[in-house]
Structures are given as structure tokens and as C-alpha cells.
mmCIF file of the C-alpha atoms, coordinates in Angstrom:
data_MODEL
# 
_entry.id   MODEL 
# 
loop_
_atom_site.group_PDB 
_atom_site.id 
_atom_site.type_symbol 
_atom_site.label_atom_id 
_atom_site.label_alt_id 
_atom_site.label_comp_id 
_atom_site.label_asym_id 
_atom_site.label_entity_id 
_atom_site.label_seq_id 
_atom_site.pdbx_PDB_ins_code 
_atom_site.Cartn_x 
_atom_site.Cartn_y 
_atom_site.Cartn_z 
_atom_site.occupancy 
_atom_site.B_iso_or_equiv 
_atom_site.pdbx_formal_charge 
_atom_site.auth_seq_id 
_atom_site.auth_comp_id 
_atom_site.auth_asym_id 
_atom_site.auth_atom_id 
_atom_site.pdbx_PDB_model_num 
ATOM 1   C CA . UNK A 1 1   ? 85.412 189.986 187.640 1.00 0.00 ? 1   UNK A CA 1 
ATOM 2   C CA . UNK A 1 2   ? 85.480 189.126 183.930 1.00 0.00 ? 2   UNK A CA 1 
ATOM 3   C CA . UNK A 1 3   ? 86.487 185.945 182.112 1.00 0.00 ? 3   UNK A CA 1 
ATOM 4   C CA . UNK A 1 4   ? 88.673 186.734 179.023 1.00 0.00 ? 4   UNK A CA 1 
ATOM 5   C CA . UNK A 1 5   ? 88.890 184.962 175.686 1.00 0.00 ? 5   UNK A CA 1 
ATOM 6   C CA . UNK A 1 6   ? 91.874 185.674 173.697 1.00 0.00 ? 6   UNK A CA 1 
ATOM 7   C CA . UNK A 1 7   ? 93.342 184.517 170.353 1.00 0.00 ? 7   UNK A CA 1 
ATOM 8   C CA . UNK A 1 8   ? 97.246 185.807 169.870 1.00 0.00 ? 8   UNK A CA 1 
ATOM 9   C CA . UNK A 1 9   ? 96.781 189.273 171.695 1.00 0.00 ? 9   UNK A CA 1 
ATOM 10  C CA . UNK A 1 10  ? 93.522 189.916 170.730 1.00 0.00 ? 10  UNK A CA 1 
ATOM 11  C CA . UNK A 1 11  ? 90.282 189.644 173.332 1.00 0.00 ? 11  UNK A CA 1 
ATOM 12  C CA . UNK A 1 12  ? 87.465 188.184 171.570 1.00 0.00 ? 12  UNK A CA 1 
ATOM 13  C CA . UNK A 1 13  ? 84.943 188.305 174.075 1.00 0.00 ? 13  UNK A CA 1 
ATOM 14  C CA . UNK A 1 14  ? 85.123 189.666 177.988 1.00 0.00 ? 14  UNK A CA 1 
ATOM 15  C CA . UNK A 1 15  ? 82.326 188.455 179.436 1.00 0.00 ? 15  UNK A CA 1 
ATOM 16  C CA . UNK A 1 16  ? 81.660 188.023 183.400 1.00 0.00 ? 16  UNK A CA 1 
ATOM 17  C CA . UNK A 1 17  ? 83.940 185.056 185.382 1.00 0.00 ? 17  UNK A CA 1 
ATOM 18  C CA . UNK A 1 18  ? 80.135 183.382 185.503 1.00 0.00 ? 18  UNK A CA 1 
ATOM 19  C CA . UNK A 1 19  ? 78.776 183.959 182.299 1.00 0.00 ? 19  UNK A CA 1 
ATOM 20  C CA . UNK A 1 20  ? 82.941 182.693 181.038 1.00 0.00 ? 20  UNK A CA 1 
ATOM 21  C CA . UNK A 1 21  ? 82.326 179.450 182.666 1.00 0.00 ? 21  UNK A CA 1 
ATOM 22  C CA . UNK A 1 22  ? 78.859 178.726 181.763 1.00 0.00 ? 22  UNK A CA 1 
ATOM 23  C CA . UNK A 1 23  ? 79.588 179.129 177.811 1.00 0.00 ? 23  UNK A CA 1 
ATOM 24  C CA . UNK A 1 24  ? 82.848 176.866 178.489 1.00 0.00 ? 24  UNK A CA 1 
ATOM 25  C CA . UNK A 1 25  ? 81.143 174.286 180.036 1.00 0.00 ? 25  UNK A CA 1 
ATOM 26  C CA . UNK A 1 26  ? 78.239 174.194 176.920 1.00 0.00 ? 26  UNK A CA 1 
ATOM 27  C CA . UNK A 1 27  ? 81.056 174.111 174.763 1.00 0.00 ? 27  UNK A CA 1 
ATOM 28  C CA . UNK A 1 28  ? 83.149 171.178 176.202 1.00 0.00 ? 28  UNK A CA 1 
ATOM 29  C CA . UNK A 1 29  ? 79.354 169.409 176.396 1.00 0.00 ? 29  UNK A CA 1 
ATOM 30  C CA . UNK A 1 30  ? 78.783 170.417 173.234 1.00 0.00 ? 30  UNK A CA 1 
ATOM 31  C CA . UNK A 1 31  ? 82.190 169.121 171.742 1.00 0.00 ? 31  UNK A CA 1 
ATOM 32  C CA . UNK A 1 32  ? 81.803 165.916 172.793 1.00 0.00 ? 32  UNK A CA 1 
ATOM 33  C CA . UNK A 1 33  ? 78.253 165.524 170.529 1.00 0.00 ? 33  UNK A CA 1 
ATOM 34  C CA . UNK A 1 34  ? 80.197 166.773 167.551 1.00 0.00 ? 34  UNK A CA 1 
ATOM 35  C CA . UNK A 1 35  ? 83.723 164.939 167.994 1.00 0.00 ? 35  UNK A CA 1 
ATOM 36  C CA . UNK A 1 36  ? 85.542 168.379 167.932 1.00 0.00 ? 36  UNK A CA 1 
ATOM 37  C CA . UNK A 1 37  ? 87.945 170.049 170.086 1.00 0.00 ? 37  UNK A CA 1 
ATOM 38  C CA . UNK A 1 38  ? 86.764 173.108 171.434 1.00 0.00 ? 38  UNK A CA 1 
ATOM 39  C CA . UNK A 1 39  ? 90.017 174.830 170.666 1.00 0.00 ? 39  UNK A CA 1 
ATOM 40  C CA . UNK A 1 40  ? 89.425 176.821 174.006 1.00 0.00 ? 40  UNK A CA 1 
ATOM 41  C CA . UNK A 1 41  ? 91.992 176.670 176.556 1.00 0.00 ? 41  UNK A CA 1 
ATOM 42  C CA . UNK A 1 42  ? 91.221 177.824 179.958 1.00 0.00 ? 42  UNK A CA 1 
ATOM 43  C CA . UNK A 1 43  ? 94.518 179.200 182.207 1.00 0.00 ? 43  UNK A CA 1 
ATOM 44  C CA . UNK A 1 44  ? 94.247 179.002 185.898 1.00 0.00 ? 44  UNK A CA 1 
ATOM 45  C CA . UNK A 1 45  ? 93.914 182.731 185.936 1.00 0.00 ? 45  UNK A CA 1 
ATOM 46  C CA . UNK A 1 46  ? 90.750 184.381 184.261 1.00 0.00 ? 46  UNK A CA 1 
ATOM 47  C CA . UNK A 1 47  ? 91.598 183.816 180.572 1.00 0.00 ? 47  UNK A CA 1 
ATOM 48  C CA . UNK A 1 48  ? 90.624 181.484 178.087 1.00 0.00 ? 48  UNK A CA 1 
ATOM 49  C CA . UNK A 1 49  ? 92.989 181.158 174.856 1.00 0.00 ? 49  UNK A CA 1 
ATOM 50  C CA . UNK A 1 50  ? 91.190 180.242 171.482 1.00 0.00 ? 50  UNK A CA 1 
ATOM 51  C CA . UNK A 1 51  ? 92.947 178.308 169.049 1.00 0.00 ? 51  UNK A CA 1 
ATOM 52  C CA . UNK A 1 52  ? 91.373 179.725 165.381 1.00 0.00 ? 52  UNK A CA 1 
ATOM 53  C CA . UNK A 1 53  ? 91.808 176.824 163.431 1.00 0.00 ? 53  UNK A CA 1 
ATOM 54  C CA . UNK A 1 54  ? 90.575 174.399 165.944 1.00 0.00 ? 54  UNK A CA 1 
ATOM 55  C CA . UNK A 1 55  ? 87.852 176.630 167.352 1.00 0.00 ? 55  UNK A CA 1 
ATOM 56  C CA . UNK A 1 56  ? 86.979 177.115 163.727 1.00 0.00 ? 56  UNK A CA 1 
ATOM 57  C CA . UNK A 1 57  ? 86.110 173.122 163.037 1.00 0.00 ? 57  UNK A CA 1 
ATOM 58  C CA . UNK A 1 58  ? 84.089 173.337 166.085 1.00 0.00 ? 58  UNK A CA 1 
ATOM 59  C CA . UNK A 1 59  ? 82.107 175.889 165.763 1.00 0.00 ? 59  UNK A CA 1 
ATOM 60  C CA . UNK A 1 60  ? 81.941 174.231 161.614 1.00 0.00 ? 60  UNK A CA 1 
ATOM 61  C CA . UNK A 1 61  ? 80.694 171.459 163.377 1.00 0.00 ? 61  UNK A CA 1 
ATOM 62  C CA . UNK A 1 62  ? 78.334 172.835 165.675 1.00 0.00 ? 62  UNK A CA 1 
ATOM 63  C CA . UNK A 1 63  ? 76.637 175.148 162.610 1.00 0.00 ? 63  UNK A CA 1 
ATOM 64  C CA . UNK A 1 64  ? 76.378 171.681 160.537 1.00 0.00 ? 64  UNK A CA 1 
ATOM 65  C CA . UNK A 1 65  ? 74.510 169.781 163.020 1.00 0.00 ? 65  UNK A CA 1 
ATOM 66  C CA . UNK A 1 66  ? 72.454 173.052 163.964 1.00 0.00 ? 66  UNK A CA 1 
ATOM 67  C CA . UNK A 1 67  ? 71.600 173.280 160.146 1.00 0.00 ? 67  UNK A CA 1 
ATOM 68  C CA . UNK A 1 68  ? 70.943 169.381 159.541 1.00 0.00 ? 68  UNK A CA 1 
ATOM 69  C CA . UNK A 1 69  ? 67.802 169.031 161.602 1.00 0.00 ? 69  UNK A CA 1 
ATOM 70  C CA . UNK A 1 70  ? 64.525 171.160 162.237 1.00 0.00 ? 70  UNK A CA 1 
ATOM 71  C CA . UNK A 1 71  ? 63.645 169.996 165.824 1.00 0.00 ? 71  UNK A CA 1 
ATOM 72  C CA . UNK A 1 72  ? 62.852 172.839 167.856 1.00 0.00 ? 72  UNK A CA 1 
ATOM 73  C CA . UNK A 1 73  ? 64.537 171.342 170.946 1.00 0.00 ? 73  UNK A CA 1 
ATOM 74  C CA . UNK A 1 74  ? 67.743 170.561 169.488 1.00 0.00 ? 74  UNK A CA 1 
ATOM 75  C CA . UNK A 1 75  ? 67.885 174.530 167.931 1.00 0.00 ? 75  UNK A CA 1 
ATOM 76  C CA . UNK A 1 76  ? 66.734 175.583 171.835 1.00 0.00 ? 76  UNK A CA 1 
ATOM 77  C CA . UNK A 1 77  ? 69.903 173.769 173.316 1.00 0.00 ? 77  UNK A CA 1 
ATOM 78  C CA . UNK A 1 78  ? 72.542 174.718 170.872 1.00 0.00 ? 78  UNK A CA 1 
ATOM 79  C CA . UNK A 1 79  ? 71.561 178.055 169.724 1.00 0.00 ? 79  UNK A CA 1 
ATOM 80  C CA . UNK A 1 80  ? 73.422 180.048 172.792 1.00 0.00 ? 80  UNK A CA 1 
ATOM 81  C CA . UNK A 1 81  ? 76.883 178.074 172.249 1.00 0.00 ? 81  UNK A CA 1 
ATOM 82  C CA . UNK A 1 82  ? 76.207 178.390 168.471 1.00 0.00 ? 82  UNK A CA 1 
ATOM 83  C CA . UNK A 1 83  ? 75.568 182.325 168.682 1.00 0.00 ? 83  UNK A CA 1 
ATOM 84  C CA . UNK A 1 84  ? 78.146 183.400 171.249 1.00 0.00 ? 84  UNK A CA 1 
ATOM 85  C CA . UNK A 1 85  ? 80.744 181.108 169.342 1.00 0.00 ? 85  UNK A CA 1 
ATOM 86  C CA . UNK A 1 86  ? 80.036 182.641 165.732 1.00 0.00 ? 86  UNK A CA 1 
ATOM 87  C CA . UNK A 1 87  ? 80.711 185.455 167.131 1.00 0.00 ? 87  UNK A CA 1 
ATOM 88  C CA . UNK A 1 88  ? 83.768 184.333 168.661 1.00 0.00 ? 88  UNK A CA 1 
ATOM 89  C CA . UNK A 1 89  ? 84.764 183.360 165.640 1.00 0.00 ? 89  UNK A CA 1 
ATOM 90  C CA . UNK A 1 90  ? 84.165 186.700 163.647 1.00 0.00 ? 90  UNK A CA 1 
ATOM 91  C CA . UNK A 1 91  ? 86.217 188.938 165.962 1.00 0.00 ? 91  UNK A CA 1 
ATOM 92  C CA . UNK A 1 92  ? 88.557 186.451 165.613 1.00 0.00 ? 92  UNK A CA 1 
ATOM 93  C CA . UNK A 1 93  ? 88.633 187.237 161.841 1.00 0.00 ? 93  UNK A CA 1 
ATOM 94  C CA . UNK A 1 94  ? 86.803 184.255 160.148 1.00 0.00 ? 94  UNK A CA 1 
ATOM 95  C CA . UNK A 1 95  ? 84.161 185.153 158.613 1.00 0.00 ? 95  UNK A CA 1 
ATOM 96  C CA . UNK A 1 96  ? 81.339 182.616 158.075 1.00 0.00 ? 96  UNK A CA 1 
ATOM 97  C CA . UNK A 1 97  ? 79.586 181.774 154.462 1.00 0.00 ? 97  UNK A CA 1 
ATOM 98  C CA . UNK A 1 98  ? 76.386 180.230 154.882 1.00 0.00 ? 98  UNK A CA 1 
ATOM 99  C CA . UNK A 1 99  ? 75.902 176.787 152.870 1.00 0.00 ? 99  UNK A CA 1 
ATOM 100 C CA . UNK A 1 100 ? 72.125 176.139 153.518 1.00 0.00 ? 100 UNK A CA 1 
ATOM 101 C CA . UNK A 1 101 ? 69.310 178.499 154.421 1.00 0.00 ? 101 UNK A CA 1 
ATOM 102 C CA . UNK A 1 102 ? 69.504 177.149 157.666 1.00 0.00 ? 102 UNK A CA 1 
ATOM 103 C CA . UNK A 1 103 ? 72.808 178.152 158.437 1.00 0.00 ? 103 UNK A CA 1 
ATOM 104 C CA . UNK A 1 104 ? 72.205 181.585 156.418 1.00 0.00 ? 104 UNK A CA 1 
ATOM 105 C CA . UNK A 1 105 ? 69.200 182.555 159.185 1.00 0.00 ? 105 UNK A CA 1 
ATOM 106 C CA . UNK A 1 106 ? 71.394 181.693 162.116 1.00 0.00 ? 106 UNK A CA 1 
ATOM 107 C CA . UNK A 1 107 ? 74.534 183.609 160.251 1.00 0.00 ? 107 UNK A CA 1 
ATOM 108 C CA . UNK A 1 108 ? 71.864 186.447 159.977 1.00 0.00 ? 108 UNK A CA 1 
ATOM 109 C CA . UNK A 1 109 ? 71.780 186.740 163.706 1.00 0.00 ? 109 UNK A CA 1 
ATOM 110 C CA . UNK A 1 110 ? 74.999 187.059 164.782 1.00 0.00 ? 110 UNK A CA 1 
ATOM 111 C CA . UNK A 1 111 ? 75.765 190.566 163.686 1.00 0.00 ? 111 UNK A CA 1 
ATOM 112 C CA . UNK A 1 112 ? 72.095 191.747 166.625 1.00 0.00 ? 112 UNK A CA 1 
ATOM 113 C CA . UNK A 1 113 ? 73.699 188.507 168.967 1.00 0.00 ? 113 UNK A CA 1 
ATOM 114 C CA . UNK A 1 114 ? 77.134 190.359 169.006 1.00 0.00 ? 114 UNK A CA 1 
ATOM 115 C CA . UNK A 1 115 ? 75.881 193.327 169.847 1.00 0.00 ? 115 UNK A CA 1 
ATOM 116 C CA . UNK A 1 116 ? 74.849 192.093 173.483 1.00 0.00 ? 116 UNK A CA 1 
ATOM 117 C CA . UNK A 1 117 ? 78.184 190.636 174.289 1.00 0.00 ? 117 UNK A CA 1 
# 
């Protein structure tokens, strides 16, 4: 079965039911550390609906805090949500500009990230 997240008629990611749920629950976790809405609405069927704007302040959010710290541990935990969400994000049609070198080597990755999803 696959999980489906979808801005106005457009899939942005299809990912298995599992691997849906696990990057929902990061992101809820991880949206309460950065006092954003997620913008992701799960249905009760298999679909998740992303809100652009909204799910654009998050993931804004989560690329700030990635970028305002070196600690190794910190990168370890949010670098999955961070990826998978940029990525989100992209298909979605927002494109990203980098305002640090940190968030410029993370932006870097997305385009290899992407291709495993």
C-alpha cells in the first residue's frame, strides 16, 4: 500500500503506508520544536494533503534551526524530516534559496535525496 501526499491535484511524494507515517510522525514531533504547523493533513484514507504556504514556514523553520547550530546530533535527528520535506517542497513548486552555507550544503543534497523517493 502507499501513503500519498498531495497539494491541489498534484502527488508530491508516494511513499509506502509505513514509510507515510513514520515521516508524519517526525514532522508533527518536529513541529512542535519549531512552533510551526506542519501544513500536512492526513485523511482517514491513505492521503496526506499539504498546505504550500504553511508547509513552506515549516519546513523555513526546520532549515533555520538545522542551519543555526553545528552539533552533530541535532543534524543526525533532523536531517531525514529536513531532506524528505525540501523535497516536498520542490515538487510542490517552491524552490529554496540558501541564506547561509549551512543551509546551501543541505540545499545541495536534495536534488541526490529526491532521487530515492
Amino acid at each position: 500500500m502507499s501513503y500519498y501526499f498531495e497539494t491541489v491535484g498534484h502527488t508530491v511524494w508516494n511513499p509506502s503506508l509505513r514509510m507515510g507515517r513514520w515521516y508524519l510522525a517526525f514532522a508533527e514531533s518536529a513541529a512542535d520544536l519549531v512552533h510551526r504547523p506542519t501544513g500536512l493533513t492526513p485523511s482517514d484514507g491513505d492521503t496526506c494533503a499539504v498546505d504550500v504556504p504553511v508547509f513552506r514556514q515549516f519546513v523555513e523553520a526546520l532549515l533555520e534551526c538545522y542551519a543555526s547550530t553545528r552539533h552533530p546530533v541535532q543534524h543526525g535527528l533532523m536531517r531525514g524530516v529536513l531532506l524528505t520535506s525540501l523535497v516536498m517542497l520542490e515538487r510542490g513548486g517552491v524552490k529554496m534559496s540558501p541564506e547561509s552555507e549551512r543551509e546551501a550544503s543541505v540545499l545541495a543534497e536534495v536534488k541526490v535525496f529526491a532521487s530515492s523517493m
